[in-house]
C-alpha positions in Angstrom: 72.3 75.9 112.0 75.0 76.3 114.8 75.7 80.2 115.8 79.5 79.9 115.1 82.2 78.4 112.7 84.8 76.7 114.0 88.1 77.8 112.7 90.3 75.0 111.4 93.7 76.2 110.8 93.0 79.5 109.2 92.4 81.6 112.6 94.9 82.3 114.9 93.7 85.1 117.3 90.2 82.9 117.2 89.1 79.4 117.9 85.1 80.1 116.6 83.6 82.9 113.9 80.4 84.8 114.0 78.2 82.6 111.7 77.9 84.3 108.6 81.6 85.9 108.8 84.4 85.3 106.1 87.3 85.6 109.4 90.4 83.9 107.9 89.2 83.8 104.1 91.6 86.7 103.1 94.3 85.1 105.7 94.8 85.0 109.1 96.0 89.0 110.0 93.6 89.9 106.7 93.0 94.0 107.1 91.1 94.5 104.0 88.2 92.4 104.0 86.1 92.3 101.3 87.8 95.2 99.3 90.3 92.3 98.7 87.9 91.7 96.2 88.9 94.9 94.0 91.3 93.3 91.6 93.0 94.3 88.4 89.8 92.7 86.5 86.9 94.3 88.7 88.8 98.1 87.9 89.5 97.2 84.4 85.3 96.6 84.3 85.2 99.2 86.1 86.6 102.0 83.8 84.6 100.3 80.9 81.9 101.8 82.7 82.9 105.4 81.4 81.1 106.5 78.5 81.5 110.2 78.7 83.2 111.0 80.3 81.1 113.2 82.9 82.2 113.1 86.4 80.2 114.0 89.6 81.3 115.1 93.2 79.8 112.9 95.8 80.8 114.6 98.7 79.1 117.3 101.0 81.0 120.3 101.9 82.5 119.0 105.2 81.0 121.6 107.1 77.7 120.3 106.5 75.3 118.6 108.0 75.7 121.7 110.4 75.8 121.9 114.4 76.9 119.0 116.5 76.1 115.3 116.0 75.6 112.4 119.0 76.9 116.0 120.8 80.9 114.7 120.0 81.0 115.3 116.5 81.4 118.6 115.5 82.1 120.8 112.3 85.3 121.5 111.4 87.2 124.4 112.7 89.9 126.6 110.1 92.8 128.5 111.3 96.1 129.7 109.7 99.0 128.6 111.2 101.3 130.5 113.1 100.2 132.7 116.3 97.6 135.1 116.6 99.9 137.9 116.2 101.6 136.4 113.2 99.2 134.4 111.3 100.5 133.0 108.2 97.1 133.9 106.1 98.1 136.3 103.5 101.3 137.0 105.3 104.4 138.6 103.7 107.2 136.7 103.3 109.8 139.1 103.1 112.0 139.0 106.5 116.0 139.0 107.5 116.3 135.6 106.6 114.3 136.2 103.3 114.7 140.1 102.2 113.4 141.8 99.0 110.7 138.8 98.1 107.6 139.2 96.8 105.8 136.2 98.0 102.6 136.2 99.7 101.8 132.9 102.5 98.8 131.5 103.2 98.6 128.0 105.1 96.4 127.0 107.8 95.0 123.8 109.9 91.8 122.0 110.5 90.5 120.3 113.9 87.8 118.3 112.6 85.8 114.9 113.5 86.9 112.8 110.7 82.8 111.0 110.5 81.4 114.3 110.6 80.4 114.5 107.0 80.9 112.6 103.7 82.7 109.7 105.7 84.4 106.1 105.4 83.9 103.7 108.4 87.0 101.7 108.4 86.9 97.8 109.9 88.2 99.2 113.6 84.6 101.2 113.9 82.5 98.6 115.7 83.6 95.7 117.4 80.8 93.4 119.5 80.7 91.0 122.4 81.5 87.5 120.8 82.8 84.0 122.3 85.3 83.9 120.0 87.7 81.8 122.3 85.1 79.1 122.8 85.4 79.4 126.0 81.6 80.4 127.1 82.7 83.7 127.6 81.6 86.9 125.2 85.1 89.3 125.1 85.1 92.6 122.7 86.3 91.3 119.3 86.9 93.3 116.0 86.7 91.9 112.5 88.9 89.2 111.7 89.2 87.8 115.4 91.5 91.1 116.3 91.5 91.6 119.4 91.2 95.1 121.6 94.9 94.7 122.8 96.3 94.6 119.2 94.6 97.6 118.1 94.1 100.0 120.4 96.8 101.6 122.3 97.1 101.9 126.2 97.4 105.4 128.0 101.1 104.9 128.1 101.7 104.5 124.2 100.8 107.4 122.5 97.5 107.1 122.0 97.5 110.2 120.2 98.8 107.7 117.2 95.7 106.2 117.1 95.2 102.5 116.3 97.4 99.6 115.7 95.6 97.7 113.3 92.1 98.0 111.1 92.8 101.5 110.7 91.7 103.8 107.7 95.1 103.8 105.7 94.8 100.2 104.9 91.7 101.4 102.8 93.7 104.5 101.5 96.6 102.1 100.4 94.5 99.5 98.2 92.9 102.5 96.6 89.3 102.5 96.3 88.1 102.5 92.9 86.0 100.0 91.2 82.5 99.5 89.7 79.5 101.9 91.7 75.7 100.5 91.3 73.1 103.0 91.8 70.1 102.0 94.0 67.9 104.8 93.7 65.3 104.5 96.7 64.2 108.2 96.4 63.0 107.6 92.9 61.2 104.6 94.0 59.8 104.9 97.3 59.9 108.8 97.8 61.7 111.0 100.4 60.2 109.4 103.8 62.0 107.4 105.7 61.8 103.5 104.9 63.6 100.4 106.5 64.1 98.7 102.8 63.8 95.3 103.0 65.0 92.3 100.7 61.9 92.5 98.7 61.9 95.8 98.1 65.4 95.6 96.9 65.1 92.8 95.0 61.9 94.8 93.7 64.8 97.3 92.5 66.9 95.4 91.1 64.3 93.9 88.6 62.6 97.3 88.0 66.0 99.4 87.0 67.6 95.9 86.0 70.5 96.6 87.7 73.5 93.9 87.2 75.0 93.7 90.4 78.4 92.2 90.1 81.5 90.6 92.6 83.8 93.4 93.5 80.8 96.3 93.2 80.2 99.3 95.2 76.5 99.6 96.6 75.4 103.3 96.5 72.1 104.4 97.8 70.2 107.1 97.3 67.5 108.6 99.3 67.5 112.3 98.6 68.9 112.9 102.9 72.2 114.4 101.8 70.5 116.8 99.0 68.0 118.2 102.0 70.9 118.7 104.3 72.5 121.0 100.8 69.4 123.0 101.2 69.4 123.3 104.8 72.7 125.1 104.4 73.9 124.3 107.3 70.8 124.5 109.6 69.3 121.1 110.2 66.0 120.5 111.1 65.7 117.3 112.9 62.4 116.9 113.3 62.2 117.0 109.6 65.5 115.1 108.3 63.9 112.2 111.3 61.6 111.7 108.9 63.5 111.1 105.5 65.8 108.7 104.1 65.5 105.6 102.8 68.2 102.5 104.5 68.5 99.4 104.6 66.6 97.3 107.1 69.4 95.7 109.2 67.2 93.4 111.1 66.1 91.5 107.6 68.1 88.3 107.7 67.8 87.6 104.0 69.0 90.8 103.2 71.9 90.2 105.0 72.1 87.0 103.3 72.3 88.6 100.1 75.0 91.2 100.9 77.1 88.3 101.6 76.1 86.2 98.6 76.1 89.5 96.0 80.2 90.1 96.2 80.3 93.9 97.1 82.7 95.1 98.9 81.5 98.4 100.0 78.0 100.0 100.6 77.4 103.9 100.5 74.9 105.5 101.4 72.9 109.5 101.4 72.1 109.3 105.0 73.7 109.2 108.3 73.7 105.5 109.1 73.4 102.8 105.9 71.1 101.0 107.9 67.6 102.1 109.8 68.4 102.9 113.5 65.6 101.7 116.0 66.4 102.4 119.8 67.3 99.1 121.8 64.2 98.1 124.7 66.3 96.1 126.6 64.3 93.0 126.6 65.3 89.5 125.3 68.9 88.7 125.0 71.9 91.6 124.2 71.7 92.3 120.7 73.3 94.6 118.2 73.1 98.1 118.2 73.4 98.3 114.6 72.9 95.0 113.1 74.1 95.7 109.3 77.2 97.3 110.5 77.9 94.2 112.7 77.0 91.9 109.6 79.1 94.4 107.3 82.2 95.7 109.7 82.7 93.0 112.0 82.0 89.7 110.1 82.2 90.7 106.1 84.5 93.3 106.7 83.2 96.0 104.1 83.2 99.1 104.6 80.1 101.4 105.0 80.4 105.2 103.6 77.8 108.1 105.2 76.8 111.5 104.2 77.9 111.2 100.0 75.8 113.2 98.0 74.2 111.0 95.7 71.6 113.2 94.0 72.4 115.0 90.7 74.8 111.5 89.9 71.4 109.5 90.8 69.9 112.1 88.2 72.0 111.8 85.8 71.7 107.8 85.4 68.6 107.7 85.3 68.2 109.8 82.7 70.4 107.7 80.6 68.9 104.4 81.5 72.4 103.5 83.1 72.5 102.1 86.9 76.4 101.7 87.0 79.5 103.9 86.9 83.1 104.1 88.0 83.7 105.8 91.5 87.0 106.3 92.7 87.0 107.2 96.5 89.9 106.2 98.8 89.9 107.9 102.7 93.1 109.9 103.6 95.9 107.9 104.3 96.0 109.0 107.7 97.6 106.0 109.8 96.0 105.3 113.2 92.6 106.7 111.9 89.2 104.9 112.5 87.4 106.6 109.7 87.6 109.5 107.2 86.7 112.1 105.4 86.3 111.3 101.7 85.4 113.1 98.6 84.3 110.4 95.9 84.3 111.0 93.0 81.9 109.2 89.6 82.5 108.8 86.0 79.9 108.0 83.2 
């Protein structure tokens, strides 16, 4: 099997595609990716789901995990507005323009990392090194054949805008609600930390019977985000190193079957979807992250962090139940890469 597609006439921005990519399948300037799957049908299944009507919070409080991440993400910081001799935080109203009121303000800002806690990645995330010209030569590429130029803006163009294209408000716009699927790793393999192979998920899927179906939302559940709750905002990382079950990115026929299965969205208790292994720097250049490169850049789904899957994991299984509706769209903040989210699921 050859390592590229060629394009025919659907690609304009690309002459080849990553084997194993849909580029061009949703239309040549396609955004979306595989959420285009998300039609009227897949939501109308999806709120059939809901037979009680119980919902659940998937997200952390965004100040957790606690402390900095990669030492650039860091919690969110609250202010009022206003200046620090007038801040509008249980401020008065009453003034000469506005005499004899009784109001009370309060109103204040946030400077936060959006991907510092219950996340969305959006499709502008990760890009890679690919010969998409067919030229012999790698060039940086985003999903779709976009192309660094068309998404990111230069130092004279008000970066502060963010980016051009692939950005999270195309997610926010199609709305995010469909069909969840629960994968409950913790319940099957434990707390430690796993790289969950195709067998073992196929050994799921038989085990829980879980019906996965075109247009679903994966959601796995390792018990990470629930340890982080009770860290309360003190991570131990020489423990949470240790726990969390993800998905083995380097298993090609699980990658296979993310394609083959129809999601269009995986979610995940822990920090990265997939199981992180530091590069060597032998052999050819490789992935960092191979599932988000199989996901992001060639599928274009979408990969949520940090959701807090445990007392909605709890809940089905105690009903025998593996699916659910979950409604979660980012903010529709335009220029953003990713998000904060706060999902919500109904049984």
């Amino acid at each position: 099997m050859s390592d590229v597609m060629s394009a025919g006439a659907v690609g304009q921005r690309w002459k080849q595609r990553p084997e194993g990519s849909n580029w061009g399948e949703f239309g040549p300037d396609d955004q979306l990716g595989r959420l285009n799957l998300i039609t009227p049908e897949v939501v109308k299944a999806a709120v059939a789901e809901v037979i009680e009507g119980h919902s659940f919070c998937l997200s952390l409080p965004l100040d957790l995990p606690g402390g900095n991440q990669f030492d650039r993400r860091h919690p969110p910081r609250l202010a009022p507005t206003g200046t620090a001799d007038d801040p509008h935080m249980h401020r008065h109203a009453e003034s000469e323009r506005w005499p004899n009121v009784t109001d009370y303000i309060c109103d204040d800002v946030v400077t936060m990392v959006l991907q510092y806690s219950t996340q969305w990645d959006s499709l502008c995330h990760h890009g890679y090194l690919f010969d998409a010209d067919g030229d012999g030569v790698e060039e940086p590429v985003y999903y779709n054949g976009w192309r660094p130029q068309e998404i990111f803006r230069g130092p004279d163009e008000e970066p502060e805008k963010g980016v051009r294209r692939l950005g999270i408000e195309n997610m926010a716009v199609k709305g995010i609600q469909t069909r969840g699927v629960m994968f409950d790793f913790h319940r099957h393999f434990g707390p430690g930390r796993r790289a969950v192979s195709y067998d073992d998920l196929m050994q799921v899927i038989e085990v829980d019977a879980i019906d996965v179906r075109r247009g679903d939302m994966m959601c796995l559940h390792s018990g990470y985000a629930q340890t982080i709750i009770e860290m309360a905002g003190q991570p131990d990382l020489s423990r949470l190193r240790l726990l969390g079950a993800e998905l083995d990115g380097l298993d090609q026929r699980l990658l296979r079957w993310i394609d083959e299965s129809g999601i269009v969205a995986i979610a995940a208790d822990t920090v990265a979807v997939e199981t992180f292994r530091r590069p060597t720097g032998e052999g050819p250049r490789k992935a960092l992250m191979p599932l988000h490169e199989h996901c992001l850049f060639k599928l274009g789904m979408p990969l949520g962090e940090y959701w807090w899957m445990t007392p909605l994991a709890a809940a089905l299984a105690e009903r025998k139940r593996t699916a659910f509706l979950v409604t979660a769209p980012p903010l529709r903040l335009p220029g953003a890469v990713g998000s904060p989210v706060t999902p919500i699921a109904t049984i």
